[in-house]
C-alpha positions as CSV (number, residue, x, y, z in Angstrom):
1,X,-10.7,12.9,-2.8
2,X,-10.0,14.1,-6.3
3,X,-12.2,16.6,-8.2
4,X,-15.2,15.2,-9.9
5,X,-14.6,11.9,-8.8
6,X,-17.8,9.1,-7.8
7,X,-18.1,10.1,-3.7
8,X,-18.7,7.8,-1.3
9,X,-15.5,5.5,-2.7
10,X,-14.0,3.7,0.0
11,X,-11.6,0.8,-0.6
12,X,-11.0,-1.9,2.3
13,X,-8.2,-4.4,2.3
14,X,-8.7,-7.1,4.8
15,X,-5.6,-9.2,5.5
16,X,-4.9,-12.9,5.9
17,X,-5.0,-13.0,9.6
18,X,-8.4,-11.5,9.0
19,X,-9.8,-13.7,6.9
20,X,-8.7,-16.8,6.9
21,X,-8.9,-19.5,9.8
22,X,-6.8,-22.7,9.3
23,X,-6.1,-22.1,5.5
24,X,-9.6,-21.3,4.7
25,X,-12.2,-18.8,4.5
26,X,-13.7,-18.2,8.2
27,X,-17.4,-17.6,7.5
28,X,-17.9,-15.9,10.4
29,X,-15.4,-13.4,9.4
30,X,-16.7,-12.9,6.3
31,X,-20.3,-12.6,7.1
32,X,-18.9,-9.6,9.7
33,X,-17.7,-8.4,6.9
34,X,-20.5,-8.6,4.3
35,X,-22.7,-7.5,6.8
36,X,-20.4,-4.1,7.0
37,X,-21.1,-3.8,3.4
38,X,-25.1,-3.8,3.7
39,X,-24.8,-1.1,6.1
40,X,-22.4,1.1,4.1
41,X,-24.1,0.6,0.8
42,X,-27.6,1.4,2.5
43,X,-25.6,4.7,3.9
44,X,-24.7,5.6,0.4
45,X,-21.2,4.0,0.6
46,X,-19.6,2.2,-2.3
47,X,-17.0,0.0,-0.8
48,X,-14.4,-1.6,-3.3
49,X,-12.9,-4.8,-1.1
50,X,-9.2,-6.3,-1.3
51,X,-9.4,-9.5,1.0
52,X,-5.9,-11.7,1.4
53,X,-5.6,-15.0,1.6
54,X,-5.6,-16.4,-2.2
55,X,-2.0,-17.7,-0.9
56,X,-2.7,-19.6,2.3
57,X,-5.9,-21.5,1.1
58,X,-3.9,-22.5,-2.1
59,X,-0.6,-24.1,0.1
60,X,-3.3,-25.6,2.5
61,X,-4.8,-27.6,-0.6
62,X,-1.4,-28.2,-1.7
63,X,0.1,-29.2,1.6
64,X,3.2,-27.0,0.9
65,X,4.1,-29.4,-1.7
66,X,6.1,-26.6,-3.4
67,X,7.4,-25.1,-0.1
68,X,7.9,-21.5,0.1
69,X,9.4,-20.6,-3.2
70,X,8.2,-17.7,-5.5
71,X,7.0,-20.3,-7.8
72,X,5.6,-22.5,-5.5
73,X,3.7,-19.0,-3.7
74,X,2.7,-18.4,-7.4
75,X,1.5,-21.5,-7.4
76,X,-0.9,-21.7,-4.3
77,X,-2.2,-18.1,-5.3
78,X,-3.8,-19.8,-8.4
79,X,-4.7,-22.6,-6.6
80,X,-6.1,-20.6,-4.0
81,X,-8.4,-17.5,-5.6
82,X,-11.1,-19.3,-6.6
83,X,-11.8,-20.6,-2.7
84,X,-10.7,-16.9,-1.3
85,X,-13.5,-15.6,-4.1
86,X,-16.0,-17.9,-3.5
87,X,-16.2,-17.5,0.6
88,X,-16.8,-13.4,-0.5
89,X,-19.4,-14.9,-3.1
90,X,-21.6,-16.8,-0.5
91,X,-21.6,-14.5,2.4
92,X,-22.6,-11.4,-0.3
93,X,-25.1,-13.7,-2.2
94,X,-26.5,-14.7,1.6
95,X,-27.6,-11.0,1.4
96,X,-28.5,-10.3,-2.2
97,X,-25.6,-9.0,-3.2
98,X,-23.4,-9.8,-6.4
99,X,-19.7,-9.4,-5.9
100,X,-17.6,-9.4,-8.9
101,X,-13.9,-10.4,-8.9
102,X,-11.1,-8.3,-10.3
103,X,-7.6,-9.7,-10.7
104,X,-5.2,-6.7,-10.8
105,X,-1.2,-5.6,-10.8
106,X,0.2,-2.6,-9.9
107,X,1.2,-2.1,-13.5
108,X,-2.3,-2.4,-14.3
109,X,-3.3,0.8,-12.1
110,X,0.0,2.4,-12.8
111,X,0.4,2.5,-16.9
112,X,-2.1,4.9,-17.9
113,X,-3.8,2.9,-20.5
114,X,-4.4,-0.4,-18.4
115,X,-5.4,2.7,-15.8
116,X,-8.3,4.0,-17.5
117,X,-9.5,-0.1,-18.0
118,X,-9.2,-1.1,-14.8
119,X,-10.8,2.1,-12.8
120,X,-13.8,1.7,-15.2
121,X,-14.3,-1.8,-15.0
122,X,-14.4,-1.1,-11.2
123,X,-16.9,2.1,-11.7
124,X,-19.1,0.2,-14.0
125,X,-19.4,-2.7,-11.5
126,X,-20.2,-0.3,-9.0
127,X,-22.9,1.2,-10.8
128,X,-24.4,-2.1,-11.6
129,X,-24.9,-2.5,-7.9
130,X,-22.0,-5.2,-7.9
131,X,-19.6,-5.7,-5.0
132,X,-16.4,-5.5,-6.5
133,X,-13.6,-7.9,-4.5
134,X,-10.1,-7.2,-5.7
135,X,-6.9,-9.3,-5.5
136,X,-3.3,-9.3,-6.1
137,X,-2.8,-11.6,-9.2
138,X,-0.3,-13.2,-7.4
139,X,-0.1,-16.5,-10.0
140,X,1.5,-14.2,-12.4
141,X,3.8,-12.1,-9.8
142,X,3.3,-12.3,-6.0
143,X,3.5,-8.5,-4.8
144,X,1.3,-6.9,-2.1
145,X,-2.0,-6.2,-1.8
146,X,-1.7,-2.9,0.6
147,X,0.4,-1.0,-1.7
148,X,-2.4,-2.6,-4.4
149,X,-5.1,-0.9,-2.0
150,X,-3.2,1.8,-1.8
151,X,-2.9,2.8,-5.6
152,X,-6.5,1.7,-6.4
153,X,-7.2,3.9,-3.9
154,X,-5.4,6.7,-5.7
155,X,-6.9,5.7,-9.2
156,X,-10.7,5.6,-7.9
157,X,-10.1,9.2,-5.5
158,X,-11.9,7.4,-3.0
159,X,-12.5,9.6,-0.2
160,X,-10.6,6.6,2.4
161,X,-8.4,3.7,2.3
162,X,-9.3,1.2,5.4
163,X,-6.2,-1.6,6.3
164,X,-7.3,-3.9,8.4
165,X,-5.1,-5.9,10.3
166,X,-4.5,-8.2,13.2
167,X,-3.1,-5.1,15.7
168,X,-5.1,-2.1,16.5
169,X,-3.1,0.3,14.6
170,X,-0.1,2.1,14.2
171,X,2.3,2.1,17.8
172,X,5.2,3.9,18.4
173,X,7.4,0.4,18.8
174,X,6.1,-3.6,18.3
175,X,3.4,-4.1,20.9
176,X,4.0,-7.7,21.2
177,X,7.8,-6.9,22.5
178,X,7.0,-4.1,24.7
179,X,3.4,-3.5,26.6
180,X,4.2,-0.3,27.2
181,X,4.0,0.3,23.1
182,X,1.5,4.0,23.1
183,X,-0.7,3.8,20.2
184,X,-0.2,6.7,17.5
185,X,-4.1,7.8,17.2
186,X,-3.4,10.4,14.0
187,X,-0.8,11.3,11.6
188,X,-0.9,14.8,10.4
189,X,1.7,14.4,8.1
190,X,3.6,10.9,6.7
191,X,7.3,11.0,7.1
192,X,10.5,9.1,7.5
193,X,10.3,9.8,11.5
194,X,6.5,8.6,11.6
195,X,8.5,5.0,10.4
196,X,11.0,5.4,12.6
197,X,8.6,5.7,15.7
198,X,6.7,2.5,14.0
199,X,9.7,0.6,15.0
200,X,11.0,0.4,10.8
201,X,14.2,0.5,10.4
202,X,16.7,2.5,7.7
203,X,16.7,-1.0,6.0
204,X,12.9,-1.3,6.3
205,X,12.5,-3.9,8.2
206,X,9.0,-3.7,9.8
207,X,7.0,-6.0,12.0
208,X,3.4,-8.1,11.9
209,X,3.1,-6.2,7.8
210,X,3.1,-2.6,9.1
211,X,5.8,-2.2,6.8
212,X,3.6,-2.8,4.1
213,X,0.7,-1.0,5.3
214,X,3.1,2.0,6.0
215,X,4.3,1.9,2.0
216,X,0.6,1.8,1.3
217,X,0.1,4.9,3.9
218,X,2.9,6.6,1.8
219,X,0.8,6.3,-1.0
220,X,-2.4,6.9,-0.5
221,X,-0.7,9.7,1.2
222,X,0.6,11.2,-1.8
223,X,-2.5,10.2,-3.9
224,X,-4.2,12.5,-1.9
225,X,-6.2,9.7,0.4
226,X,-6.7,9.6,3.9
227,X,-5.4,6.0,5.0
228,X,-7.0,4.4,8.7
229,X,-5.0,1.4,9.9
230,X,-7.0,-0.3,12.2
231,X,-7.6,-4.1,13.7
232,X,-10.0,-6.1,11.9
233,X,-11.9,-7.6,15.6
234,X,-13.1,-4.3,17.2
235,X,-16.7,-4.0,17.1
236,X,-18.3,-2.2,13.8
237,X,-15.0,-0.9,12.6
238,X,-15.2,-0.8,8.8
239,X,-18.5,1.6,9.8
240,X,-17.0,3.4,12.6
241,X,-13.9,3.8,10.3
242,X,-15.9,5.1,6.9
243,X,-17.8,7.5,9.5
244,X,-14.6,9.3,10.3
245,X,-14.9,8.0,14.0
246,X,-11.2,7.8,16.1
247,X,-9.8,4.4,15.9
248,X,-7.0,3.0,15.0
249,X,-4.5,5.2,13.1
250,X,-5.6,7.9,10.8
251,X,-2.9,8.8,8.2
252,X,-3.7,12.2,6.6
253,X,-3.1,13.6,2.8
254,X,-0.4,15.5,1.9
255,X,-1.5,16.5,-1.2
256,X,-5.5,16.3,-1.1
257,X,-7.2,17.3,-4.4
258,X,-3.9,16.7,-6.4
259,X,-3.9,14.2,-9.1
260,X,-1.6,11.7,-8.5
261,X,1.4,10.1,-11.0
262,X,0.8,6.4,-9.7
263,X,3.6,5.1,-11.8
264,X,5.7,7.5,-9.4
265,X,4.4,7.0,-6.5
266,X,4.8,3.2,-6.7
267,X,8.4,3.1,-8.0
268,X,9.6,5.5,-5.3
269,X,7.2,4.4,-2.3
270,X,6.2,0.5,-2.9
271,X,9.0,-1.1,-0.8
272,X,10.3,0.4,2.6
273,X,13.7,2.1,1.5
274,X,17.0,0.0,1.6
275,X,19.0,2.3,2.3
276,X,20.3,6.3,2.3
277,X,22.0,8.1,-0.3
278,X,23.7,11.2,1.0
279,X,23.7,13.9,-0.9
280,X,25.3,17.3,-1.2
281,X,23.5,20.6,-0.5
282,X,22.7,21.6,-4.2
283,X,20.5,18.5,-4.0
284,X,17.7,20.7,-2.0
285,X,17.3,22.6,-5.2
286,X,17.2,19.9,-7.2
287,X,14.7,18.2,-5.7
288,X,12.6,21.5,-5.2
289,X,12.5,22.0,-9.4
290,X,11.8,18.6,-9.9
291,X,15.2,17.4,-12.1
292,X,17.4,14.3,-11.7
293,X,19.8,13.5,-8.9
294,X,22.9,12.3,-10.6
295,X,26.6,11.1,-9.3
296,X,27.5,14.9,-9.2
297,X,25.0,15.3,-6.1
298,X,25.9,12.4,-4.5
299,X,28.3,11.9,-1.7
300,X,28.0,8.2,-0.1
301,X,25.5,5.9,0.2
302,X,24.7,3.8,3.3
303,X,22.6,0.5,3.3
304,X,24.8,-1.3,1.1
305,X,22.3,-1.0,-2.0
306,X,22.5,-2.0,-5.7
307,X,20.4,-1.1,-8.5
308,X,16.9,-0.9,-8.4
309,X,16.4,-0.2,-4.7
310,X,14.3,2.3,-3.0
311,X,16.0,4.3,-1.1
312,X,15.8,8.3,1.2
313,X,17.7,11.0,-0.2
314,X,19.5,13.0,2.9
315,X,21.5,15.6,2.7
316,X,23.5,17.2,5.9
317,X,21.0,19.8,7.9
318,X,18.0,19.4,5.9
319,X,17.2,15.3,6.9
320,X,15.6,13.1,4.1
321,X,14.4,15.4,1.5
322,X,12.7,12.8,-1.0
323,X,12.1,9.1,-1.8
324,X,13.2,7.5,-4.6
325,X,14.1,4.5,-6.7
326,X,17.9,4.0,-7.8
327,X,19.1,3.4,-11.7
328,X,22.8,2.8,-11.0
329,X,24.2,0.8,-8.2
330,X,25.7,2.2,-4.8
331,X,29.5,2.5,-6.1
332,X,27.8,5.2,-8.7
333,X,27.5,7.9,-5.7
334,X,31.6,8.1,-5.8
335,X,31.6,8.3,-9.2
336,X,34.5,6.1,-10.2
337,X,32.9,3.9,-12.2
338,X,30.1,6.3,-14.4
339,X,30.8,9.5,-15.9
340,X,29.2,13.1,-14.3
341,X,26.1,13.6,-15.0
342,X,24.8,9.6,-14.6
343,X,21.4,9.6,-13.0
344,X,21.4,8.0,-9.4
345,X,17.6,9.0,-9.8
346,X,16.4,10.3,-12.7
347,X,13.7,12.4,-12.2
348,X,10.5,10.5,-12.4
349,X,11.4,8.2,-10.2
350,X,11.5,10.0,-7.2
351,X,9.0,11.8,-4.6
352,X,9.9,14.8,-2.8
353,X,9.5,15.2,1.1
354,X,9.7,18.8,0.7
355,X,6.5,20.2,-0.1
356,X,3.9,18.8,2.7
């Protein structure tokens, strides 16, 4: 949690699966849910909320008339808010509670003047006593709403970021491929291997969302947040969660007290990385003062990536030594087509793995 910010912040994204039942709002799970929020606010907790499902009860009213498309996703999101919003509003009004909805990008948390706007429409609702229910304004751009948890997290300094999902937590492999899959109780420190135990791959491809929710645990990470992935069914487990109890997977800070560049964080961290580039040793010291990886660090790059991609900065005996997102394409890294000195990754767009 950030100096002098509001305590007792806590933002909890619930996911589809969690929410939804048959492409709409499952009032049993919501009244669990607003029933969590009485307790917590009665405790002195201010829970911010990030519930899914805009998407799935807009295509149910359309009947996947516009199939899967971006568009058509766009679509069903507008369609679909104002029933995702209004199950929140009835099971909070059931208990005298106001809940105010907030449409938000990552741009919006991310650029510091739509920043400041959006934390204090958040804080102000708060203080009114208001529930504030967030969402991905997936009708203008459909994105995610973990890595949105994630940076609102980040811009509030909540003091913990709850994802809840439809699997316990975090496991070392895919639980519903192998039974044997061990559940990863606590994460001292988010890193590349953490993902690769998690079952991700090097071209991030991750199973049942914990991709996602492992982008958002980078993050919140970063921002200074401790992040608990946990399964939406077990008993009391927003409350047991906010309480600091031991379920599910606890993800801690890396840099608690720090205030976070969320326009970093999100370019370098949103998306699971694409790709390596391999890089030569003079990178370390690079990375350490903070200045640009250009063609002249760069040996190969693996993955296959273009422009625009996230991807882990290795270099030979040292292992990934930072995140980052790419402003030239793959065939920069032999330099035959850009002169020396082109950024790869200029410096703001990177975080680095070498300070924990």
């Amino acid at each position: 949690m950030l100096p002098g910010a509001p305590p007792g912040r806590v933002v909890i994204k619930i996911g589809t699966s969690s929410l939804m039942s048959e492409g709409v709002p499952d009032p049993v799970k919501l009244d669990a849910l607003a029933d969590a929020v009485v307790r917590l606010r009665a405790g002195g907790v201010r829970p911010v909320l990030l519930g899914s499902g805009a998407i799935a009860a807009g295509d149910a009213l359309l009947k996947g008339a516009d199939g899967p498309s971006a568009h058509g996703r766009q679509l069903a999101a507008a369609v679909g808010q104002g029933v995702l919003f209004d199950g929140f509003r009835r099971a909070l009004s059931a208990r005298e509670l106001v809940a105010a909805q907030i449409l938000l990008t990552p741009l919006d948390l991310t650029l510091p003047e739509h920043r400041d706007s959006a934390r204090t429409v958040v804080e102000e609702g708060l203080a009114h006593g208001l529930v504030p229910i967030v969402n991905e304004n997936d009708a203008v751009m459909v994105r995610n709403n973990d890595v949105l948890a994630a940076l609102l997290a980040g811009a509030l300094g909540a003091s913990r970021l709850l994802l809840l999902t439809d699997v316990p937590g975090l496991f070392e492999s895919d639980p519903r491929r192998d039974v044997d899959a061990r559940l990863i109780p606590e994460v001292p420190t988010m890193t590349p291997e953490v993902e690769r135990l998690a079952g991700l791959t090097a071209k991030g491809l991750g199973t049942g969302g914990m991709s996602a929710k492992l982008c958002a645990a980078w993050i919140a990470s970063m921002a200074g947040v401790p992040t608990v992935i946990a399964g939406a069914d077990s008993p009391d487990i927003v409350e047991r969660a906010v309480a600091g109890e031991s379920v599910g997977t606890l993800v801690h800070p890396r840099t608690p007290g720090k205030e976070p560049d969320l326009g970093r964080l999100w370019r370098s961290l949103g998306t699971p990385p694409a790709g390596q580039l391999v890089c030569r040793p003079e990178a370390v010291a690079v990375v350490r003062d903070g200045g640009p990886l250009t063609v002249d660090h760069c040996v190969a790059g693996e993955g296959g990536f273009a422009a625009d991609a996230v991807v882990d900065v290795t270099v030979p005996g040292h292992g990934v030594i930072a995140r980052g997102r790419t402003r030239a394409e793959c065939d920069a890294v032999s330099g035959r087509h850009h002169p020396a000195g082109t950024p790869v990754i200029p410096h703001f767009d990177y975080v680095s793995f070498l300070e924990a």
